[in-house]
DOMAR-470000 format. One record per residue (C-alpha): x negated, y, z negated; residue number from 0. Coordinates in pm, 1 decimal. Each point is the difference from the previous one (the first is absolute). Layout:
N
<xx = X, yy = Y, zz = Z, num = NUM> $
...
//
This chain:
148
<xx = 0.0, yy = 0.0, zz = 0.0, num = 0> $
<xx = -127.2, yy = 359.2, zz = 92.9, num = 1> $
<xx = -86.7, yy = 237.9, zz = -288.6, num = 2> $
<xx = 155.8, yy = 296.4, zz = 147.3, num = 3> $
<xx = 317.1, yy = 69.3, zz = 190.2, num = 4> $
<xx = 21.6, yy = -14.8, zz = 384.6, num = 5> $
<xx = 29.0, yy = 424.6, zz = 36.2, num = 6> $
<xx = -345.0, yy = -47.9, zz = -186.6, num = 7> $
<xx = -148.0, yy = -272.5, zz = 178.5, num = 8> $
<xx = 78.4, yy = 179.2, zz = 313.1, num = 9> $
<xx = -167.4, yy = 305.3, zz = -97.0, num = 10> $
<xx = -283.2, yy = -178.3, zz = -110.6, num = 11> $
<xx = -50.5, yy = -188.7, zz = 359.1, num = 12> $
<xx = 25.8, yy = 307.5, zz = 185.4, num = 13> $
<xx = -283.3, yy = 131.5, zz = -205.5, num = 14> $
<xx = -235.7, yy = -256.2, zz = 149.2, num = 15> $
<xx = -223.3, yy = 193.1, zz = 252.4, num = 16> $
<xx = -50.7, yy = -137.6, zz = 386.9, num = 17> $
<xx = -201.7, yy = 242.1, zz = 91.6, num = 18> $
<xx = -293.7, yy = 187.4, zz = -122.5, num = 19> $
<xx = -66.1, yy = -224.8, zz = -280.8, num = 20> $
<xx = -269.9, yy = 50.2, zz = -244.5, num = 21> $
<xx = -207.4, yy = -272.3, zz = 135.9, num = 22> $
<xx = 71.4, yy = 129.1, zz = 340.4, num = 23> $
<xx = -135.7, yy = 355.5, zz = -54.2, num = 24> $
<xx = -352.8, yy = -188.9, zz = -151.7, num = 25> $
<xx = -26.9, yy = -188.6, zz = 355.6, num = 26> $
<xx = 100.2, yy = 342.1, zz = 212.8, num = 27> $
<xx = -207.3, yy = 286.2, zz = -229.0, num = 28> $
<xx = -329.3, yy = -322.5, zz = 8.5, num = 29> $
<xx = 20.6, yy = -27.8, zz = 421.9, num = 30> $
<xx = 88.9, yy = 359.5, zz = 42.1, num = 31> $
<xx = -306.4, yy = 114.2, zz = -244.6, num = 32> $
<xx = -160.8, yy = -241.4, zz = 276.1, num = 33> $
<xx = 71.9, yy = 181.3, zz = 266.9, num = 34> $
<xx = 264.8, yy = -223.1, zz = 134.1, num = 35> $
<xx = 291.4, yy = 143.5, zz = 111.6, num = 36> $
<xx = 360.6, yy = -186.3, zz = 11.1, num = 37> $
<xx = 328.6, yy = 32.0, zz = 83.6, num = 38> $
<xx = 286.2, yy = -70.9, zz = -265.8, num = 39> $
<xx = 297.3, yy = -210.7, zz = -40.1, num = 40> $
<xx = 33.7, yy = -65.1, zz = 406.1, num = 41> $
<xx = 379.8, yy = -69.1, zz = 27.0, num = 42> $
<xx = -13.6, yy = -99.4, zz = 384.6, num = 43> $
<xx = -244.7, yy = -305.4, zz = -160.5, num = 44> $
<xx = 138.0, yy = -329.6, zz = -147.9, num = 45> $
<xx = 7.7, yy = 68.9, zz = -385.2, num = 46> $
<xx = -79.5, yy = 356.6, zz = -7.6, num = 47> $
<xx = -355.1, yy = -32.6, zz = -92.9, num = 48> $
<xx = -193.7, yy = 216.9, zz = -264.1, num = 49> $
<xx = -292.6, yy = 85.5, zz = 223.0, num = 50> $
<xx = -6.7, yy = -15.6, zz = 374.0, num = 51> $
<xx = -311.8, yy = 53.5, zz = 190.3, num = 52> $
<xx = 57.6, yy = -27.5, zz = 341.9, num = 53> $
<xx = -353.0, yy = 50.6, zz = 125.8, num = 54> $
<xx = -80.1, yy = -364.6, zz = -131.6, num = 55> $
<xx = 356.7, yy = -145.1, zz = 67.6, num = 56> $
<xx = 3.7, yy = -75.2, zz = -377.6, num = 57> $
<xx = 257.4, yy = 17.1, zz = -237.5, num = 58> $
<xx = 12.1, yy = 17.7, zz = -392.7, num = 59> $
<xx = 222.4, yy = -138.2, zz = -277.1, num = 60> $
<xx = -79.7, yy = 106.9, zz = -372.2, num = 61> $
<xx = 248.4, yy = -250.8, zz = -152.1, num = 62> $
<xx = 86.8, yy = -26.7, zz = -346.6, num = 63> $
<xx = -42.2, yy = -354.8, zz = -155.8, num = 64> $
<xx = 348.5, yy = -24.8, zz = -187.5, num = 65> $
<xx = 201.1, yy = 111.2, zz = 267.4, num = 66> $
<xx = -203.5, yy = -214.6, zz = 287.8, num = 67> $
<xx = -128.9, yy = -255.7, zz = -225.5, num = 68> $
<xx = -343.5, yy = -12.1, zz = 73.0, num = 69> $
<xx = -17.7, yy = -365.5, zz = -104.3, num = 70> $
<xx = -272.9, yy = -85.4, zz = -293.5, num = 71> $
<xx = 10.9, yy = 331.9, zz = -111.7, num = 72> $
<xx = 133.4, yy = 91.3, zz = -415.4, num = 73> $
<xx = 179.7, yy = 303.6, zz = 193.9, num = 74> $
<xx = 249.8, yy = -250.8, zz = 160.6, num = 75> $
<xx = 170.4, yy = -75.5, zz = -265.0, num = 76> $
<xx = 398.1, yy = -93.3, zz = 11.7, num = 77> $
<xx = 260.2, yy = 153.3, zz = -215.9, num = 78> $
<xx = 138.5, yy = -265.4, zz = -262.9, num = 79> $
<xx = 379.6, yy = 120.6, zz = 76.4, num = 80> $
<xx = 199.7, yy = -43.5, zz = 312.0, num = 81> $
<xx = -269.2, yy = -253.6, zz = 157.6, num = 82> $
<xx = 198.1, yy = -106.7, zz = 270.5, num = 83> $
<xx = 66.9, yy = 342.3, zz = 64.1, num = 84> $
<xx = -360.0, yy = 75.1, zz = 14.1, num = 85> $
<xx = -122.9, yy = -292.9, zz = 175.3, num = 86> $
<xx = 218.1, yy = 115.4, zz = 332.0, num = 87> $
<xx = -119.6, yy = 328.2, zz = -30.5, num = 88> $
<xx = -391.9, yy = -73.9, zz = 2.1, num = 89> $
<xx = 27.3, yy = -276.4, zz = 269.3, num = 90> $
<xx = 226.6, yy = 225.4, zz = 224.9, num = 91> $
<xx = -290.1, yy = 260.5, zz = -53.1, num = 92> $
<xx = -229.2, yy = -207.2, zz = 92.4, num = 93> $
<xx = 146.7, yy = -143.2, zz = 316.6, num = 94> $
<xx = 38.0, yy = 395.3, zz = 104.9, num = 95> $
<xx = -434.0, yy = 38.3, zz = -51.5, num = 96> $
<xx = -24.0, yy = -290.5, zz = 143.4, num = 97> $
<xx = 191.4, yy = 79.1, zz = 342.2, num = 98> $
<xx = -89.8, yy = 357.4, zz = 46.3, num = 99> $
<xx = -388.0, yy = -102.1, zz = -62.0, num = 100> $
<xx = 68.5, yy = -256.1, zz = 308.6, num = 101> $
<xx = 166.5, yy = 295.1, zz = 194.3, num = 102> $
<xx = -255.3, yy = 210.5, zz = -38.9, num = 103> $
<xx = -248.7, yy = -232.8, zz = 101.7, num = 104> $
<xx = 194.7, yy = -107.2, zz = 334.3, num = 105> $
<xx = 7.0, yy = 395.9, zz = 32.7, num = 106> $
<xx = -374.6, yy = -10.4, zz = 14.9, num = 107> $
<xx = -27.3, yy = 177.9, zz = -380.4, num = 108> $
<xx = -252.0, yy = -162.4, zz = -231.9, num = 109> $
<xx = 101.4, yy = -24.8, zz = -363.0, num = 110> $
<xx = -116.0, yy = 28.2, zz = -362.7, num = 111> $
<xx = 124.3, yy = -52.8, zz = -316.7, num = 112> $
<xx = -141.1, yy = 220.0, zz = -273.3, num = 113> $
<xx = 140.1, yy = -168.3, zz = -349.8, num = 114> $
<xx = 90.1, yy = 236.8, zz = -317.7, num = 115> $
<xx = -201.6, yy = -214.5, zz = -257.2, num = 116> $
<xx = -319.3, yy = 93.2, zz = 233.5, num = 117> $
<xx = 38.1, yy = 349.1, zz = -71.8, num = 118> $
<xx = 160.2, yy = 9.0, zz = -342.0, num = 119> $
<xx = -212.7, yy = 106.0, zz = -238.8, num = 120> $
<xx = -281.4, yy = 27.4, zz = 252.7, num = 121> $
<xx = -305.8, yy = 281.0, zz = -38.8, num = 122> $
<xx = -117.5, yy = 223.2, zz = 265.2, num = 123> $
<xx = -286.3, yy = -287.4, zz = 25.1, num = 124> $
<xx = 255.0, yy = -277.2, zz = 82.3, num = 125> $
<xx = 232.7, yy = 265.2, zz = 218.0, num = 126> $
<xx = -320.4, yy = 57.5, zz = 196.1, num = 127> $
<xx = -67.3, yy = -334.0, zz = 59.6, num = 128> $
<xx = 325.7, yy = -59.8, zz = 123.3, num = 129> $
<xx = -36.9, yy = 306.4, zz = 217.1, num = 130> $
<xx = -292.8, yy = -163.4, zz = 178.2, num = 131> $
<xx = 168.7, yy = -370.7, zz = 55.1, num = 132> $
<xx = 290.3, yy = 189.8, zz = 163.9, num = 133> $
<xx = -219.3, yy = 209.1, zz = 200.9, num = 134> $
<xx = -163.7, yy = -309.5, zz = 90.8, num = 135> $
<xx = 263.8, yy = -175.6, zz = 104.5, num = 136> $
<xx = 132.1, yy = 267.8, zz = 194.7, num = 137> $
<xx = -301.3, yy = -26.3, zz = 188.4, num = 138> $
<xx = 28.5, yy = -370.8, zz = 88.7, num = 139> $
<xx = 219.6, yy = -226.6, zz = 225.5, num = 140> $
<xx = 133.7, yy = -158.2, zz = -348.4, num = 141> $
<xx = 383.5, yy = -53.6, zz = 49.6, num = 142> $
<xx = 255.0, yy = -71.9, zz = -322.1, num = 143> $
<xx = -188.5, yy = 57.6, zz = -295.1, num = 144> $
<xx = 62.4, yy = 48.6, zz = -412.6, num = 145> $
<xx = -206.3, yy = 166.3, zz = -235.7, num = 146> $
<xx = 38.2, yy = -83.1, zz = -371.2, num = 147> $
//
């Protein structure tokens, strides 16, 4: 049984950000301090992505663990009420990354899936690093990749 009422619940859900995440803003203001330069939230692209760069045909996904369920991770955890309710909802979300990654790919688009629990928590150090494997994969022929 939910702890709060369904007006609240609502509310709540709405709350939760798409776009210009915390995590999200680390990957743009690292690459941008790079000199890399992006487009954002492409809507003509399967999935919207976060960070388009057409110059290398690449695409970028900064996904969230819970809501994507970057599997392994202590991120991806599953709420203890409404279970069935919950199961649906991640594997629906899952089948949607899945089939707009292999869009994008038929489209010619390379993808890359930056997970939150990389950057949480992470120091300029780390962020920098990251920087740098993006930049390098931007660089290469690599297709579908994740980082974290």
């Amino acid at each position: 049984m939910d702890m709060v009422d369904e007006k609240t619940r609502s509310r709540i859900m709405a709350s939760v950000r798409q776009k210009n995440t915390g995590p999200e803003m680390l990957v743009r203001k690292t690459l941008h301090r790079m000199g890399l330069r992006y487009r954002l939230h492409d809507k003509k692209l399967p999935g919207s992505p976060d960070l388009v760069f057409p110059r290398f045909s690449a695409v970028i996904f900064v996904h969230g663990c819970f809501w994507h369920r970057h599997e392994g991770c202590r991120y991806a955890t599953t709420p203890s009420s409404s279970k069935e309710f919950w199961k649906a909802k991640f594997e629906a979300n899952k089948a949607r990354d899945r089939k707009n990654y292999a869009l994008l790919e038929k489209m010619g688009w390379r993808v890359l899936v930056v997970w939150e629990c990389t950057i949480k928590k992470a120091t300029l150090e780390k962020l920098g690093g990251l920087g740098k494997d993006i930049n390098g994969w931007l660089r290469s022929e690599s297709d579908h990749t994740e980082i974290g």
